[in-house]
N, CA, C and O of each residue as an XYZ file, in Angstrom:
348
protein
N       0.843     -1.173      0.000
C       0.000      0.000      0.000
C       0.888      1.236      0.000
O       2.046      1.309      0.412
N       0.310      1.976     -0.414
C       1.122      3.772     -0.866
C      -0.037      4.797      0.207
O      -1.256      4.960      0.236
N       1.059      5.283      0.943
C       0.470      6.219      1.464
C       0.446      7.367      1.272
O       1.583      7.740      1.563
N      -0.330      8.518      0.848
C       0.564      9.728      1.017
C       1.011     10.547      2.550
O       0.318     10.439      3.562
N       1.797     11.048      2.511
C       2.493     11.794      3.724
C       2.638     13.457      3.735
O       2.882     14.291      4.606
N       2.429     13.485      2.666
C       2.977     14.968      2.275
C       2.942     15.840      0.686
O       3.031     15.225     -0.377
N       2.840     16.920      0.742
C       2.485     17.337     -0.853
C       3.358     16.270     -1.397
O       2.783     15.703     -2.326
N       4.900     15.642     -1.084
C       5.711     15.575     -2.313
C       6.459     14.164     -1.731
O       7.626     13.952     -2.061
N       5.676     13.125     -0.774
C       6.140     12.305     -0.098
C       4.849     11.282      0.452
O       3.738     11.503      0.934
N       5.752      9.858      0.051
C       4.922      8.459      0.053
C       5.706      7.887      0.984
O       6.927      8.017      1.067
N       4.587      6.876      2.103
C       5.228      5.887      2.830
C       4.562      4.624      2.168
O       3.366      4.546      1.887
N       5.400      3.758      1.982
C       5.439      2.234      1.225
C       5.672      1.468      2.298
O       6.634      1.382      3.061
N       3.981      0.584      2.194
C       4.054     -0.527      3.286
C       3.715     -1.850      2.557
O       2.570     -2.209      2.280
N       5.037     -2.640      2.235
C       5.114     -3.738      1.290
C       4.757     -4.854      2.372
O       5.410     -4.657      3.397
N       3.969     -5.899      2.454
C       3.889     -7.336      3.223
C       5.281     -7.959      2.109
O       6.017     -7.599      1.190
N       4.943     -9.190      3.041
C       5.748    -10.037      2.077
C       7.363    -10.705      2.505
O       7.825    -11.625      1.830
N       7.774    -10.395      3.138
C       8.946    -10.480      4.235
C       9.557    -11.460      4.052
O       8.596    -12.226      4.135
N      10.480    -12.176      3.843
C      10.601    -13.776      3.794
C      10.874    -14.742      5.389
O      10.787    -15.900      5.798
N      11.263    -13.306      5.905
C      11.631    -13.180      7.502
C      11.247    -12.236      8.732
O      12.097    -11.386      8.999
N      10.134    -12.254      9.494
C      10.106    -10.952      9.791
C      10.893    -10.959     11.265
O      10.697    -11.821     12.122
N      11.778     -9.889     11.394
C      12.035     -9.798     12.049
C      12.136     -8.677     13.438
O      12.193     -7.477     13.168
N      12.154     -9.059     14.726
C      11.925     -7.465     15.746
C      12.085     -6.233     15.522
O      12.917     -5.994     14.647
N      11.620     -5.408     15.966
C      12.572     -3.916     15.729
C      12.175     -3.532     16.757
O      11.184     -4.082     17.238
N      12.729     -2.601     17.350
C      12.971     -1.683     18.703
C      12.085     -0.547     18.436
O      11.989     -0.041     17.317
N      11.408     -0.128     19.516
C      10.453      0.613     19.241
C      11.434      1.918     19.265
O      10.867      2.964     18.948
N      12.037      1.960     19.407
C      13.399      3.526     19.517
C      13.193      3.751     18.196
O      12.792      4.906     18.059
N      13.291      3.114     17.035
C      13.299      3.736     15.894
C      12.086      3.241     15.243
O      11.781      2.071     15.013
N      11.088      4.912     14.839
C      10.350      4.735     14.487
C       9.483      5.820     13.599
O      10.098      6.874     13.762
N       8.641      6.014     12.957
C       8.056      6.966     12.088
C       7.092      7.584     13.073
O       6.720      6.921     14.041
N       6.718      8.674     12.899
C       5.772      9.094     13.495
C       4.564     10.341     12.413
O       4.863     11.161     11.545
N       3.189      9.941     13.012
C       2.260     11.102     12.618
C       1.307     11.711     13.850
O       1.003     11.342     14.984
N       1.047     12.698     13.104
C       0.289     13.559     14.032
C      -1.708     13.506     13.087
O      -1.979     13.570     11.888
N      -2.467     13.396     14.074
C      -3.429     13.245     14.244
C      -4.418     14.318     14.724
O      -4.267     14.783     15.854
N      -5.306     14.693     14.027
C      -6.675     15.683     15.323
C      -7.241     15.494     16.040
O      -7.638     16.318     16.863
N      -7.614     13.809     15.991
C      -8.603     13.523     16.902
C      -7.774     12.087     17.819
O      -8.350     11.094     17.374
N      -6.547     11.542     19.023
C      -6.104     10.463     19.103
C      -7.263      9.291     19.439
O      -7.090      8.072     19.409
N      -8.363      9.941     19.732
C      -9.412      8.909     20.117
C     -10.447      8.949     19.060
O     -11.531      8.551     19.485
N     -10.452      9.200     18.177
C     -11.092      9.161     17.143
C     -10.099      7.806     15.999
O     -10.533      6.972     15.205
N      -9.119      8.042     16.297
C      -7.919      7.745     15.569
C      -7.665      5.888     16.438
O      -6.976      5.047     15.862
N      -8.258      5.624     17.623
C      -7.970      4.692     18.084
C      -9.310      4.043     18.225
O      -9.326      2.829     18.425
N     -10.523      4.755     18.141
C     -11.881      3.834     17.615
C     -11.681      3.338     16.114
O     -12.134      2.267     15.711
N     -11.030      4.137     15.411
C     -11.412      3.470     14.044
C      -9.942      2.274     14.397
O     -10.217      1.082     14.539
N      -9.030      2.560     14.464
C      -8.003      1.125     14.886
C      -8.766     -0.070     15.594
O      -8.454     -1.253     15.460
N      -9.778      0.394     16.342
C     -10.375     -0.647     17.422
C     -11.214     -1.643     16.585
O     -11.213     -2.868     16.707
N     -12.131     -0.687     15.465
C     -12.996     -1.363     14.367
C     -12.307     -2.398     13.570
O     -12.728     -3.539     13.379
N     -10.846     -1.726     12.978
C     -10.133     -2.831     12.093
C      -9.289     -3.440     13.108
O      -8.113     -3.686     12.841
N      -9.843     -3.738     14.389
C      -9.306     -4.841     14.940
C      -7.152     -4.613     15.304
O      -6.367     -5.448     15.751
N      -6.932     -3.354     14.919
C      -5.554     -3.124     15.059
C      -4.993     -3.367     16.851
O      -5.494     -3.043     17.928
N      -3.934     -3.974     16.524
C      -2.976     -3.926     17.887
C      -2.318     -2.016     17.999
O      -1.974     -1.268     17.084
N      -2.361     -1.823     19.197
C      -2.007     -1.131     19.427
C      -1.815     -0.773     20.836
O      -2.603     -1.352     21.583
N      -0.900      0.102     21.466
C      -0.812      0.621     22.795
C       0.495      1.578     23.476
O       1.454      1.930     22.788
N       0.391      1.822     24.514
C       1.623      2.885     25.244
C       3.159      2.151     24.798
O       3.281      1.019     24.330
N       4.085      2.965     25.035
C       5.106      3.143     24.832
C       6.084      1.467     25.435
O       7.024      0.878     24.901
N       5.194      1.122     26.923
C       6.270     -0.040     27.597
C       4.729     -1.082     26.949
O       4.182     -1.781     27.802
N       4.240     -1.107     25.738
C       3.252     -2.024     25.373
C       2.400     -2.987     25.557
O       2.121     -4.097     25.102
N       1.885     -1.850     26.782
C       0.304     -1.998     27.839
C      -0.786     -1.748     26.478
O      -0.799     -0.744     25.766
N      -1.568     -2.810     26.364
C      -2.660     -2.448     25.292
C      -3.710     -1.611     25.409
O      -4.406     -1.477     26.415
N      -3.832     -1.007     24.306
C      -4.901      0.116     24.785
C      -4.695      1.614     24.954
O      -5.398      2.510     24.486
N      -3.764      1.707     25.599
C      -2.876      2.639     26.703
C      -2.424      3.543     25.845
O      -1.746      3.283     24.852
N      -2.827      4.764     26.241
C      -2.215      6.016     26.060
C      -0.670      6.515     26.481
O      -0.538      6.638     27.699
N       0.387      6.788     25.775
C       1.466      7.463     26.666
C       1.249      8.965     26.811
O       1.032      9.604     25.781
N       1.277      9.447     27.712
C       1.244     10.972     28.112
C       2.749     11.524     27.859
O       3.725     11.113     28.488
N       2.779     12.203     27.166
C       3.916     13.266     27.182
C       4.266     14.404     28.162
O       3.442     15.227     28.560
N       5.350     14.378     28.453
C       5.614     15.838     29.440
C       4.957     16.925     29.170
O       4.594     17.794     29.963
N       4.762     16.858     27.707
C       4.335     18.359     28.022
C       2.748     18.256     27.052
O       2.307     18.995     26.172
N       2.202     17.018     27.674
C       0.694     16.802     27.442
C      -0.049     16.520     26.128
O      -1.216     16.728     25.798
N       1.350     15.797     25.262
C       0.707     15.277     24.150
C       0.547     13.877     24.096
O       1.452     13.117     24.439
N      -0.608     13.469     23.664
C      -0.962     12.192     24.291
C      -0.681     11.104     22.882
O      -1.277     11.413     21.850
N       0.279      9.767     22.854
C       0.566      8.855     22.069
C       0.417      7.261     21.827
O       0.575      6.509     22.788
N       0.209      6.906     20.946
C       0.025      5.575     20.515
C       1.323      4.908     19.594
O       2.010      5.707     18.958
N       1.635      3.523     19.533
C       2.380      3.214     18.906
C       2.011      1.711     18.728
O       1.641      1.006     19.666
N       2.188      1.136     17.006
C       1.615      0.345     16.512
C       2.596     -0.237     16.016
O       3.711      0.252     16.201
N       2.429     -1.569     15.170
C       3.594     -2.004     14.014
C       2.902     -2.312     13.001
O       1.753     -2.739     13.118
N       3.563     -2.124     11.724
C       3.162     -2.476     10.600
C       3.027     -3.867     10.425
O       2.832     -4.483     11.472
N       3.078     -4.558      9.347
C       2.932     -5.821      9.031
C       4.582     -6.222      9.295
O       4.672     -6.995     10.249
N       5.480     -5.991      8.877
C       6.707     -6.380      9.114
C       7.878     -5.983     10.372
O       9.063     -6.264     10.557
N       6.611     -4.997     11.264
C       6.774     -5.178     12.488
C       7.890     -3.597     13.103
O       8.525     -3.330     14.123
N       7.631     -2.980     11.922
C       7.901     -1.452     12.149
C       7.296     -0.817     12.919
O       6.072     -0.876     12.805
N       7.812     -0.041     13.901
C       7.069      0.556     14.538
C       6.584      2.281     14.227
O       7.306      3.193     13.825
N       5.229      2.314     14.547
C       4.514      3.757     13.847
C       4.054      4.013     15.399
O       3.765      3.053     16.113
N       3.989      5.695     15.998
C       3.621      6.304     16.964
C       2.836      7.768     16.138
O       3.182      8.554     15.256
N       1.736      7.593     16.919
C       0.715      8.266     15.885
C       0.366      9.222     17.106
O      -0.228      8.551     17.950
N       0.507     10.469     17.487
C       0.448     11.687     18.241
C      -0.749     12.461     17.861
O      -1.299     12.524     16.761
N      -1.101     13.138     19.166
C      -2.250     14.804     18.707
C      -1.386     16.003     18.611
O      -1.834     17.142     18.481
N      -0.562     15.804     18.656
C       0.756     16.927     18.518
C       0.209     18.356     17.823
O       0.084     18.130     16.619
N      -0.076     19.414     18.057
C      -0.853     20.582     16.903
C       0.393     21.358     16.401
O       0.121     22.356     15.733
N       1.703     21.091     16.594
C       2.723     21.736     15.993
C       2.240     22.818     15.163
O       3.035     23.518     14.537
């Protein structure tokens, strides 16, 4: 699947792996969101894994300075943290 990201920028999420292997949630992509609970009912509908940072399900991580986060993996086990961030 092709995502867009940006006027001039695609994220490519290929299945298919011959191996999948761990990754550390330290390195990871991130987006910002308007609604994080809007954003985690529709995850809830397609049945997505998801949760806080030490990967309590469900679970919100709170940020210091009150932005509230989620973090997921792709199919090959990338990790995505999806923020309300209003930058």
């Amino acid at each position: 699947m092709w995502f867009r990201i940006g006027d001039h920028s695609q994220l490519h999420v290929v299945k298919g792996a011959s191996v999948v292997k761990p990754h550390e949630i330290n390195i990871h992509l991130a987006f910002s969101v308007p609604s994080l609970e809007a954003f985690m009912a529709h995850l809830d509908k397609m049945d997505v894994k998801y949760g806080n940072w030490n990967g309590d399900p469900k679970l919100i991580q709170l940020r210091p300075d009150n932005i509230k986060q989620i973090y997921l993996q792709d199919p090959e086990g990338y990790w995505i943290e999806v923020d309300d961030d209003k930058f």
